[in-house]
N, C-alpha and C positions, 0 to 999 in steps of 0.2 A: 595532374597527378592521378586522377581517379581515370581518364582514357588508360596513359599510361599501365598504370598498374595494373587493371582488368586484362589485359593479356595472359597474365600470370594466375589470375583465381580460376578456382575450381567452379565446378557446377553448382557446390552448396552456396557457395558466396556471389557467386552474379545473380541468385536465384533470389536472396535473400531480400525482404524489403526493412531496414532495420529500426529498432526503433524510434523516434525524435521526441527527445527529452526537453522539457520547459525552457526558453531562455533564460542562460543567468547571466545577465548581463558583466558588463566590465568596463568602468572607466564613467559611468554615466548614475546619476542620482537620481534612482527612480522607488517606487514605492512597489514592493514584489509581491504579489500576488498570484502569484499563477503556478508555482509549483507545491504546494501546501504544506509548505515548512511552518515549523513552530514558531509564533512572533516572540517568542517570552523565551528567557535563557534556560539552558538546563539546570539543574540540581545542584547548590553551591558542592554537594557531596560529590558530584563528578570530577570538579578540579580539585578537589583535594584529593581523589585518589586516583589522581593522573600526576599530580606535585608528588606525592608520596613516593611512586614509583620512580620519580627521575629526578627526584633529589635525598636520596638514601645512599648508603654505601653499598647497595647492589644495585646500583641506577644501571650500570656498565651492560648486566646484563639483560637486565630489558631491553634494550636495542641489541645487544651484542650476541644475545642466546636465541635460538627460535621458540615462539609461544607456543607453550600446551595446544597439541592440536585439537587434543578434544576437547578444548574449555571448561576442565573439569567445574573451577568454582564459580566460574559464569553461569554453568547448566544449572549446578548444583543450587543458587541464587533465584533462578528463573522457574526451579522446582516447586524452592520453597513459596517462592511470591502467590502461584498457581496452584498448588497443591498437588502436585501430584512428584511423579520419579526421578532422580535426573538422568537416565535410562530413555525417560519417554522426550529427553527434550533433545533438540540440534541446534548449532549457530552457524551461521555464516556471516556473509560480507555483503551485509546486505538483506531485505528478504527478494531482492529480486535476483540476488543469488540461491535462495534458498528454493524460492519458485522454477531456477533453472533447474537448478539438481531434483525437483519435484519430478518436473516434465518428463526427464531421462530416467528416471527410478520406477515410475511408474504406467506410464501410458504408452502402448507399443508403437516402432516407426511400424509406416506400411498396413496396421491393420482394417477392418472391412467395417469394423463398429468404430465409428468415431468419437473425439472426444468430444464433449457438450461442455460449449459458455456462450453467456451473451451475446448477440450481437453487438451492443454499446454497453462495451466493460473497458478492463485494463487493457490499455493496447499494446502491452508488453505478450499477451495469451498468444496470439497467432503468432509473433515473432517466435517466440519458442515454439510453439507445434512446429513452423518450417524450419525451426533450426536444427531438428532432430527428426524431421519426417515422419510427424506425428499427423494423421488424416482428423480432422475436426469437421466439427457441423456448428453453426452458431444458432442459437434460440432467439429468435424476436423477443424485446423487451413487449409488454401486454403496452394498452392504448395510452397507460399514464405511467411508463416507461420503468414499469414494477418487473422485476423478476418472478416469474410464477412458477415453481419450483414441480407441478404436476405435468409442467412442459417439459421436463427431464425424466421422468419417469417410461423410457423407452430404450431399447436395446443401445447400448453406447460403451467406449473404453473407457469410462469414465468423467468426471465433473469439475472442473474449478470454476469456482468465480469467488467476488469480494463482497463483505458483508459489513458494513455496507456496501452499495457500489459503485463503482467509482467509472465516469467522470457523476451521476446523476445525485449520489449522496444518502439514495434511498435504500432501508433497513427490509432484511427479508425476516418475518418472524422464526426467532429458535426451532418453532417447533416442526414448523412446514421444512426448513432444513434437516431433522433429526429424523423425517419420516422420508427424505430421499435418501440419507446416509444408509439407511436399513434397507431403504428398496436395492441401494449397489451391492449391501454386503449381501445380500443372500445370491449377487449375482459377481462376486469379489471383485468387485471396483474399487476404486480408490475416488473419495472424493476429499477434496479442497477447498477450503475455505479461508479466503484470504482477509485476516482481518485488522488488515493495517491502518483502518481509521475506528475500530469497534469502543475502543474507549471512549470517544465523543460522544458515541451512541449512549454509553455508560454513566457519563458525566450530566449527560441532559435527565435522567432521572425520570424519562417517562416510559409508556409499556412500549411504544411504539421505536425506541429504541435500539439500535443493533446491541446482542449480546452473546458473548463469548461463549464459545464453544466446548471449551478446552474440561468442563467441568464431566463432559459426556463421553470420552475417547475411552475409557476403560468400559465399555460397552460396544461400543461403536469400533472395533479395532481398524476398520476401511478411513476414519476418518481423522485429517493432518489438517491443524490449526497452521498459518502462517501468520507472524508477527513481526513489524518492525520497530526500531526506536528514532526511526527518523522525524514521525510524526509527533504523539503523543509526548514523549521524551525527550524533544526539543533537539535532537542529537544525525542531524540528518547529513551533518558535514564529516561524523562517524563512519558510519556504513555499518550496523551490524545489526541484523535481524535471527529470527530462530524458527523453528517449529515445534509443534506441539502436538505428538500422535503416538499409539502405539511403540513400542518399542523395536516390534519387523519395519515398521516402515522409517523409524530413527536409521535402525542398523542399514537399511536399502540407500539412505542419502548416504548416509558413510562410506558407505561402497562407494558412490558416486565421487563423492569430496575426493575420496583418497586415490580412486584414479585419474582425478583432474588436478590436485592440488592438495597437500594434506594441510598448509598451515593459511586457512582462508581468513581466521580473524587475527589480529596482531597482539600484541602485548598489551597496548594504551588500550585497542580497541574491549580486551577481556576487563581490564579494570577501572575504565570510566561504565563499561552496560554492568557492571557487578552494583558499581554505587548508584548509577541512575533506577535499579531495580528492586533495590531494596531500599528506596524513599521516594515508596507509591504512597502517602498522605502530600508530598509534595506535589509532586502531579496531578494528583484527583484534586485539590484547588484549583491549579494553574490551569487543567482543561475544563475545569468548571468555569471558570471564567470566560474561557474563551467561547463554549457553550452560549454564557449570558449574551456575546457580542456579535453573535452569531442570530441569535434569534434578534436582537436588535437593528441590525441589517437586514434578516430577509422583513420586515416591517418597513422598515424605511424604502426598501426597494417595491416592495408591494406600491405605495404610496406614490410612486412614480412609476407607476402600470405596468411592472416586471410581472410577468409571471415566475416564480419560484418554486422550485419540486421540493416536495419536506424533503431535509437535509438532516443525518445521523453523519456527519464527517463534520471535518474542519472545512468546508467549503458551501458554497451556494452553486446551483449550479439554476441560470435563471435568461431567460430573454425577454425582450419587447417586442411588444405586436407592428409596431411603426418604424423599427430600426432593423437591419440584419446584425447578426453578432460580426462580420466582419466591420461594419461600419463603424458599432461600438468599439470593439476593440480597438480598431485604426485610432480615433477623438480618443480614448486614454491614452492609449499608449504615446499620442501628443502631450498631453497632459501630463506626463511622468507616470502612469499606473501600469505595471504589466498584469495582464488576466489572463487563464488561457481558453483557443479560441482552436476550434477543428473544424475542418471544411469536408465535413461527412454528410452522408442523408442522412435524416432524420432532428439531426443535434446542429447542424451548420449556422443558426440562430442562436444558441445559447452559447453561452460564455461561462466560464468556471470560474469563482471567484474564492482565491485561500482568503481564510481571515486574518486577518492582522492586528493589532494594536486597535483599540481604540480610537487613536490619534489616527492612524492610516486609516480604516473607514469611516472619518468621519470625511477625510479628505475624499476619499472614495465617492462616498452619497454627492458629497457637494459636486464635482462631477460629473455625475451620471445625472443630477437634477440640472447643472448646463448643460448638460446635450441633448436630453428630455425636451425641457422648455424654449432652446435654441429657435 
C-alpha cells in the first residue's frame, strides 16, 4: 500500500516523518502504561451531561444539527474555571489540534530565526514545524536533562515546549518562564507553553511543581497556554483540549480552525468538557491521589536501583544502570505491562512509565523487582 501510494504524494508528504503514537493495543489483556491516560474514570458529571443530551426531546438535534463552532458555553466554563475571558480562550479536537493550529498561526514557514524547543520534548514539535515548513533549532536539555530557559534567550521565531516536560516529567520554574515570555515580547514572539500534565505538578503541592501560566497572559500578550482533558480529566477517549492566551492570538487560531475546518469540537464533545470543567474539586482529589501513587513508585523503583528524574506529570520517566530500556521494556511487555520506550540518544535507556491504579503498580514493581533480581 504505502509503495503503491507514494507515487501519488506530494513533496510535503514523502518528506514528512510522522508521528508514532503509544501502542493501544487490541484483543490482548495487558496493564497500559505507556500512553499517560487517566487510570481513574471521569466526573460522574460528564455522563450525565452526555445522558442529558441524548435522552431529551432535543436529543435529534445533537447529532442532527452541527455544534456551535465557537463553543460558546465550553469557552465561557473554561473562563470561568481560570479566571479570565471567554474571548481569551479557544477549543479544539484535541490540544494536539490546538498545538497544530498554534504552529501555522504563528511561527513563519521558511524563515532565517528559527523556532526554539528541546531537544527531548514532545515529539509531536518537529512533525509540525515540517508540516508547515517551519525552520527550528532544538536546545540541548542541561546535564540533568532540565530545561534552562536562558538557553532561549537568543534571536529565534519563537518558543514552544511543555511544562512540565514530557517524555522527562521535569517542572520549569513559573518565573524563569515569565522572564523569557518578556524577553520575545519586546522582540513579538509568541511563546508556548504547553501544559498538558501542569495539574499534576498542582496537585503534588510542593514549590518545585509545575505551575500554570494562564494567571499571567494579560500582561504577557505573546504568551498562549495550551491545555488538554485527556490527561488530568480522565477524558482522553474525548479529544478536546483548548488554549489560553490573549485575545489577537485566540482570534489568529480562529482564523486558522475556520480555514481548515470550522466545526472541530462536536456536540458530546462541548458538553461532557463543559461538566468535566466545572467539577475541578472532583479532579483535584482524583489527581491528588494519583500524585500519592506516583511518589510511591518512584520509591519503590529507587529501591531497585532505577534512577528517576523528579517527575511533575502522571509519569516516571526512569532507567537502570545494568539493564538497556529496550531490554526492560521487551521482559514487561512479556509480562503483560506496556511502557513506553524511544530508541533516541541520550533517552534510549529510560522508559516512560504512566501511572496507573494502585493495583497495576503494584503489579508493575513486582515485575521490575523479577528482572532486577533475575
Amino acid at each position: 500500500m504505502k509503495s503503491e501510494g507514494g507515487r501519488y504524494w506530494n513533496r510535503r508528504v514523502r518528506d514528512l516523518k510522522p508521528y508514532i503514537p503509544g501502542e493501544q493495543p487490541r484483543g490482548e489483556r495487558l496493564i497500559k502504561l505507556n500512553t499517560n491516560e487517566n487510570p481513574y474514570p471521569p466526573s460522574p458529571e460528564v455522563s450525565r451531561a452526555v445522558e442529558a443530551l441524548l435522552h431529551t426531546q432535543e436529543a435529534g438535534a445533537a447529532l442532527r444539527l452541527y455544534p456551535d463552532p465557537a463553543c460558546t458555553e465550553l469557552r465561557e466554563a473554561i473562563a470561568a474555571r481560570y479566571g479570565v475571558k471567554p474571548e481569551e480562550v479557544f477549543c479544539g479536537n484535541g490540544s494536539d489540534e490546538v498545538l497544530a493550529f498554534g504552529f501555522a498561526a504563528f511561527f513563519e514557514s521558511n524563515e532565517a530565526s528559527p523556532l526554539l524547543f528541546p531537544d527531548i520534548t514532545y515529539s509531536f514539535y518537529p512533525v509540525y514545524a515540517d508540516l508547515w515548513n517551519i525552520q527550528y533549532k532544538t536546545i540541548p536539555l542541561n546535564e540533568n536533562f532540565e530545561i534552562h530557559t536562558e538557553d532561549y534567550l537568543i534571536p529565534s521565531g519563537g518558543v514552544i515546549f511543555p511544562n512540565p516536560n514530557a517524555p522527562t516529567g521535569i517542572a520549569v520554574p513559573r518565573a524563569e518562564i515569565l522572564c523569557l515570555a518578556e524577553y520575545l515580547k519586546e522582540r513579538n514572539r509568541v511563546l508556548i507553553v504547553d501544559e498538558a500534565y501542569t495539574a499534576f505538578g498542582r496537585a503534588s503541592g510542593t514549590e518545585d511543581g509545575a505551575e500554570s501560566l494562564t494567571p499571567y497572559i494579560a500582561d504577557r500578550p505573546n504568551l498562549l497556554t495550551v491545555h488538554t482533558l485527556s490527561k488530568s480529566a480522565s477524558l482522553a477517549g474525548l479529544r478536546l483540549g483548548f488554549a489560553i492566551g490573549n485575545g489577537e492570538l485566540v482570534e489568529a487560531l480562529c482564523r486558522i480552525r475556520d480555514s481548515f475546518n470550522s466545526y472541530t469540537v462536536d456536540r458530546l464533545a462541548q458538553a461532557a468538557g463543559k461538566a468535566a470543567v466545572a467539577d475541578a474539586s472532583y479532579y483535584e482529589e482524583l489527581n491528588r491521589r494519583l500524585v500519592r501513587t506516583r511518589g510511591a513508585v518512584s520509591v519503590s523503583l529507587k529501591s531497585l536501583g532505577f534512577q528517576t528524574l523528579p517527575s511533575s506529570a502522571n509519569f516516571i520517566f526512569a532507567r537502570h544502570p545494568r539493564f538497556t530500556g529496550e531490554d526492560i521494556f521487551r521482559r514487561l511487555r512479556e509480562k503483560g505491562i506496556l511502557v513506553r520506550h524511544w530508541d533516541r540518544d541520550r533517552i534510549r535507556d529510560f522508559l516512560r512509565i504512566s501511572i496507573g491504579t494502585d493495583d497495576e503498580m503494584d503489579v508493575f514493581i513486582s515485575a521490575c523487582r523479577e528482572i532486577v533480581l533475575d
